[in-house]
N, C-alpha and C positions, 0 to 999 in steps of 0.2 A: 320485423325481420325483412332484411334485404338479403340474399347471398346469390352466390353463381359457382356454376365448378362447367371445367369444360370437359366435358365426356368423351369426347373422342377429337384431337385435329391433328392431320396430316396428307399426304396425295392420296390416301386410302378410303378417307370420309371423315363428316366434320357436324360436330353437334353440341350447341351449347343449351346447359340450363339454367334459368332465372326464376329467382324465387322470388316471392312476397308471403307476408301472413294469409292475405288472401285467395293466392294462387301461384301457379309455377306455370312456366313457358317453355316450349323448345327454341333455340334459332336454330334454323338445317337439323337433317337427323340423315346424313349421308353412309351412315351406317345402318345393319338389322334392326330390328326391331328389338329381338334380343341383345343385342348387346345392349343399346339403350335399358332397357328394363336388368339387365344386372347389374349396370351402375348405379340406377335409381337406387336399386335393392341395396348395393353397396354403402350407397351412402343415407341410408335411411328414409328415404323420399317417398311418399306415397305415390304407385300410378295416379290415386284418382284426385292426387291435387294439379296433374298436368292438363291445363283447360285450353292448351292453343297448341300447334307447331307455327312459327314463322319462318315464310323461307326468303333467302338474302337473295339468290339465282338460280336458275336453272340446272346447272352444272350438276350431274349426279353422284360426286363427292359431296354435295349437299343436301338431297333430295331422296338419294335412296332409297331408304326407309320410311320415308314421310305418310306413304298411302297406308301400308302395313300398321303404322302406330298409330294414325288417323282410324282408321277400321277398329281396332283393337280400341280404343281408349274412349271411340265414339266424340273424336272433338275435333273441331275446323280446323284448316289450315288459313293463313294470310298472308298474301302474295299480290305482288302488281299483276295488272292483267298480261304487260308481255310476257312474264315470267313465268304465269301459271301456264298462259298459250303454249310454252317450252316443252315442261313436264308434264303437262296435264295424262298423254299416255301414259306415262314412265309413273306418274303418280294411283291412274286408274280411279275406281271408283271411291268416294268418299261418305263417310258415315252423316256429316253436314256439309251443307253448302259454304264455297270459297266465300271467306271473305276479303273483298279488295280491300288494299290502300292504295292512297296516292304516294310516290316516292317524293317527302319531302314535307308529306301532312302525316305530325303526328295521331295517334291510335290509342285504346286503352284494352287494354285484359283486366277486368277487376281493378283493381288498383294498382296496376301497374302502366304508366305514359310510355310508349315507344316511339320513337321518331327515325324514322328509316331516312339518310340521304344518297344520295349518287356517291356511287363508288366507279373509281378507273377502272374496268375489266372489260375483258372479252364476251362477254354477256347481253345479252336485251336489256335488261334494266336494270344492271347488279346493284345493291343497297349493304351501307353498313348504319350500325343503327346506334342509337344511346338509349338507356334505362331509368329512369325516374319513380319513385313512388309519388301518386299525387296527394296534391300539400304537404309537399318533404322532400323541399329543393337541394338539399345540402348535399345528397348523396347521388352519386352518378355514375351509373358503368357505360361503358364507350366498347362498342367492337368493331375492330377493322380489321378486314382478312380479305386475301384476294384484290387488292387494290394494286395497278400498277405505278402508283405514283400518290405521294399524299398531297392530293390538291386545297390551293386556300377552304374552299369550304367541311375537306375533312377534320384541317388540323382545328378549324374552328369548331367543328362539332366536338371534335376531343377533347376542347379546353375543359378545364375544371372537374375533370373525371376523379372520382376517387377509386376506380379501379377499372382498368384499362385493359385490354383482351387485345392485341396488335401482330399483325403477321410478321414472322421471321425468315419468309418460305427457303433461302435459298444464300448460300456463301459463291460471292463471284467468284472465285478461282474455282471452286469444286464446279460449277455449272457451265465454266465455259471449257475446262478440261476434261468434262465429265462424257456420257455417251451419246447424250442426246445427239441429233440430228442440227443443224444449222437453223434450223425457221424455226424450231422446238424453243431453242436457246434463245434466240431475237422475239422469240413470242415474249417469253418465259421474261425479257430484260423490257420489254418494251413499257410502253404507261398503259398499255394494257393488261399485264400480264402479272405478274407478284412482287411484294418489297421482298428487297435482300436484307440481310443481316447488319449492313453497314446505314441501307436507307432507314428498317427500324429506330437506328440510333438518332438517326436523324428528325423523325416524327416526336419521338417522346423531349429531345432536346428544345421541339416547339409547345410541348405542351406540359411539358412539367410545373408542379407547383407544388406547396409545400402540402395540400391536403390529398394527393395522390399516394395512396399507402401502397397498391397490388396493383402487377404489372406482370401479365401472364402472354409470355412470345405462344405464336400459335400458326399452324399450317406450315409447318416444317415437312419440304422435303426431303422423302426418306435416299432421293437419290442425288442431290446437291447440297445438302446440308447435315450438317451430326449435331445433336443438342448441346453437346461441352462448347463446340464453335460459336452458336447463336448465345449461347449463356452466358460464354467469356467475350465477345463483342462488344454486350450490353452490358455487362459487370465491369468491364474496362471504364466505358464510361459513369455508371452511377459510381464506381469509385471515384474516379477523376473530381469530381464535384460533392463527393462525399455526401450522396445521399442513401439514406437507409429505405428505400423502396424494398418490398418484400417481392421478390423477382422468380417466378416459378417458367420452366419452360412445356409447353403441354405435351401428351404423348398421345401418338396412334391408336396405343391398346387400353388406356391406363389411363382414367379420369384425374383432375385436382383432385383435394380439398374442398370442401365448402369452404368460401371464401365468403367474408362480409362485405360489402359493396361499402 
């Protein structure tokens, strides 16, 4: 068993889960505590196969929750050390002790390989990561979100994914027409800051290939972007090329599917 579903992603909070037979993971839990735990419940998942949170960065769209479900579940968190330095108040006390990684050395949960790399963001040490079961190369999940640009070393990490989690944050007409303030906008566009809808199309056109089945847009703003915009952008092109990728776009309130990696 490999799957993943993303529990909550938007500018409100962001949390994904990754399964194996032998254990489940969070990345970021930038939402409650409860809500995480009613989407578990939703989708059939046991709390007590959840044996890690990892978090990607500091930013508390990510982290929220993390102390809260850490307390409650009794299980570590895994973070770079600037990163945990970030949240560590906002996180509070923890039922185990942090465990670091190095950004760039992969890690294991049970049998699950994670490999966190640098991500472009406004962050101390932001990390987007890929998924592995060990001895079971075939099958690969890739997450990137919050990145302002997708640098040679992400699109390489992406390659060969069979299922792909990639940020859609933001459609440039609605963002630069939109209310934000000027340095909000220039943050928001810069290679620090999030792909847009058009750069999405961009990242997956580098990394497509025929064994990538799920491709789920993620970190949609609710105030520069609408899901039909990001869905028809990216649907523009896999039709163009006519491929049948199963293309879901995630929601704020409202978990995937279990999704097979």
């Amino acid at each position: 068993m490999f799957q993943t579903s993303v529990l909550a992603s938007g500018s409100k909070g962001n949390a994904i889960l990754v399964r194996s037979s032998e254990a489940a993971v969070l990345l970021d839990s930038g939402v409650s505590a409860k809500s995480i735990f009613n989407a578990l419940d939703n989708l059939r998942v046991s709390r007590s196969e959840i044996k890690a949170i990892i978090i990607s960065h500091e930013h508390s769209d990510h982290t929220r929750g993390v102390g809260a479900i850490s307390r409650q579940l009794k299980i570590p968190i895994y973070a770079n050390l600037d990163t945990y330095e970030r949240c560590a108040e906002r996180i509070g006390r923890l039922a185990e002790p942090v465990r670091f990684f190095e950004t760039g050395d992969s890690f294991s949960v049970a049998d699950l390989l994670i490999h966190p790399f640098a991500s472009s963001h406004d962050a101390a040490d932001s990390c987007n990561f890929t998924f592995r079961i060990k001895n079971e190369g075939e099958r690969k999940l890739g997450v990137a979100t919050d990145l302002g640009y997708p640098s040679a070393l992400s699109v390489k990490q992406l390659s060969h994914c069979t299922t792909l989690v990639l940020e859609s944050n933001h459609d440039e007409q609605m963002l630069m027409n939109g209310p934000y303030d000027w340095a909000l906008k220039q943050r928001i566009k810069s290679i620090k800051g999030h792909l847009s809808n058009v750069q999405a199309v961009g990242v997956v056109s580098q990394v497509l290939h025929h064994g990538l089945e799920n491709l789920v847009l993620a970190h949609l703003s609710e105030t520069n972007n609408k899901p039909d915009l990001a869905w028809e952008t990216m649907s523009s092109y896999l039709q163009s090329i006519r491929s049948e990728i199963r293309l879901i776009v995630a929601d704020q309130y409202q978990h995937t599917p279990l999704l097979n990696v």
